[in-house]
N, C-alpha and C positions, 0 to 999 in steps of 0.2 A: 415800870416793873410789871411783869405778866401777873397777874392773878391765881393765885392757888387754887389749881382742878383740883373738886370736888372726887377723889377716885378713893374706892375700897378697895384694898390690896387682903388677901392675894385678888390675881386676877392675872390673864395674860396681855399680853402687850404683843401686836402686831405690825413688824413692818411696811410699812407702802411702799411698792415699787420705786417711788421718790424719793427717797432716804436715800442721802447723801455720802454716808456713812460704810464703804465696803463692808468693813467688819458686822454689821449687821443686815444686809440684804440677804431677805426672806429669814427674817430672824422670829422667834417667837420665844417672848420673855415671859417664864413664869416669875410674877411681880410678888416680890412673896412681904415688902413692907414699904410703907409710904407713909411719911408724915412730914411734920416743917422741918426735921434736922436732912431730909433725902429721903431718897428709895433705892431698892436692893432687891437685884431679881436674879434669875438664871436663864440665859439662852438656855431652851431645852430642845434645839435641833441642830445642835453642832457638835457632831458626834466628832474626834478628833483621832491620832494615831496609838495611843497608848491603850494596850490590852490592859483587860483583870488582872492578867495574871502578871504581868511585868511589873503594874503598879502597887499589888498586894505582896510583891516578892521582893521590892525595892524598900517596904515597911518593916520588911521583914516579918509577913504574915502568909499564911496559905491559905488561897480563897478556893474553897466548895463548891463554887458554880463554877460557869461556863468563864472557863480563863481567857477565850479570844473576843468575848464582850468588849464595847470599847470605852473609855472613858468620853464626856462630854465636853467641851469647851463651854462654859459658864458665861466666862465674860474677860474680859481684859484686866480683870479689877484683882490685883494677889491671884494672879494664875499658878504659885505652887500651892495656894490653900484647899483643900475637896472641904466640898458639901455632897450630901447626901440628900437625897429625895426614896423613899421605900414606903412600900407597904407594910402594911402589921403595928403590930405597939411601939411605943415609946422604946428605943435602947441606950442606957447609959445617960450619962448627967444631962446630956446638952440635944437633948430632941426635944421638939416641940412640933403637935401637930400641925399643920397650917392649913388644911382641907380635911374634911371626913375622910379618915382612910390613905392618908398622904403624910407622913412625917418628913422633918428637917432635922438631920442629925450632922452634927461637925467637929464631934470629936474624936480622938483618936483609939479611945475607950469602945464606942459607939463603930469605929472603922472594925474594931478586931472582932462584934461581935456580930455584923452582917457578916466578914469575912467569914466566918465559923458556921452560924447558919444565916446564908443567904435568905430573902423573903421572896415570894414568888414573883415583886416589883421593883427594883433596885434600880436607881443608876449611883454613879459620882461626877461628880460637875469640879472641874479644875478652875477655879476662881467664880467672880462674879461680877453681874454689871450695876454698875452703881450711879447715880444724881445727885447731886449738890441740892443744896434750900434752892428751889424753885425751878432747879433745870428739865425736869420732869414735863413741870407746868408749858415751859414753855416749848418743848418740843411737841405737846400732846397740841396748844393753841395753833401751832402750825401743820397739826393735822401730819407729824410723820409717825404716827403710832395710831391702830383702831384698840380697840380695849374691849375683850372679850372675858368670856366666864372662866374663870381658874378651874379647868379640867383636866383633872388627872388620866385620861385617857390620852393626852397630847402628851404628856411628860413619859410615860408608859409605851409611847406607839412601838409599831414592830420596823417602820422606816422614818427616820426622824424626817426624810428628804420631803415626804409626804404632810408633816405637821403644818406647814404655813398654810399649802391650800384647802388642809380638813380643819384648820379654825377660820380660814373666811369664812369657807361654807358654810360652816357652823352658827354665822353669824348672818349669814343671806347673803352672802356676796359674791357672786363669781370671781375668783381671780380673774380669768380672763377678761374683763370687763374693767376691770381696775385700769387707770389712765397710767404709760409708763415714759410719759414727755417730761420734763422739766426737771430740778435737783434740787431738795429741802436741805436747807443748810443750819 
């Protein structure tokens, strides 16, 4: 049995080139909880086909901003579920901040009242990616994930395509430089 990393969640979670995984290549997980029942995070650079405005009209709600915004792909995990990630205060029963300045909101209450007024940092994340007691640990010991700062500028960027290689950087690391032989299973 792998040993339980030692990690503070939030945090992000970055793919290596190696990663086996299509559905995650060049992925960047904001890890928003970790403990011994799992962890629970959101791809936040998979931006996906679903507009604002189709998914707030399908709620049967009318969204205020920018209706051709797109929804994000989260994660595999209950992909008809949204989570919310936004700027500004707490809305509604079920937000919790998770970063200075960064809330998690997922309820349906909390949908209609970004709907109304949008915050100047919004997305929705269609499900989420999730680990069992210890699976975490053991992809992290095999080195297919680096673990960077839970930065609300990568969950916020203006091109999600751009997020994996502005938190290597971020981290010292050239992508280009990263070794792209072999497959982490």
């Amino acid at each position: 049995m792998i040993e339980e990393v030692t990690l503070g969640a939030p945090c992000c979670l970055v793919a290596v080139p190696q990663l086996g995984d299509r559905q995650f290549l060049r992925s960047v997980i904001f890890l928003i909880e970790h403990n011994a029942q799992g962890s629970m995070g959101l791809v936040i650079n998979k931006p996906g086909s679903l507009s604002f405005g189709d998914f707030f009209g399908s709620q049967n709600m009318t969204y205020t901003g920018d209706p051709q915004a797109l929804l994000c792909e989260g994660g595999p995990v209950q992909p008809e579920r949204a989570f919310l990630l936004h700027s500004g205060p707490p809305v509604g029963p079920e937000s919790e901040e998770v970063v200075r300045g960064l809330q998690l909101s997922y309820s349906m209450e909390s949908l209609g009242v970004l709907a109304q007024r949008p915050p100047d940092h919004f997305r929705v994340y269609l499900g989420y990616t999730g680990w069992g007691p210890g699976q975490l640990a053991e992809e992290l010991s095999v080195g297919a994930w680096l673990v960077g700062d839970a930065d609300p500028r990568y969950v916020f960027h203006q091109n999600a395509q751009l997020v994996w290689e502005a938190s290597l950087r971020n981290m010292g690391i050239d992508p280009v430089l990263l070794m792209h032989s072999g497959v982490l299973h």
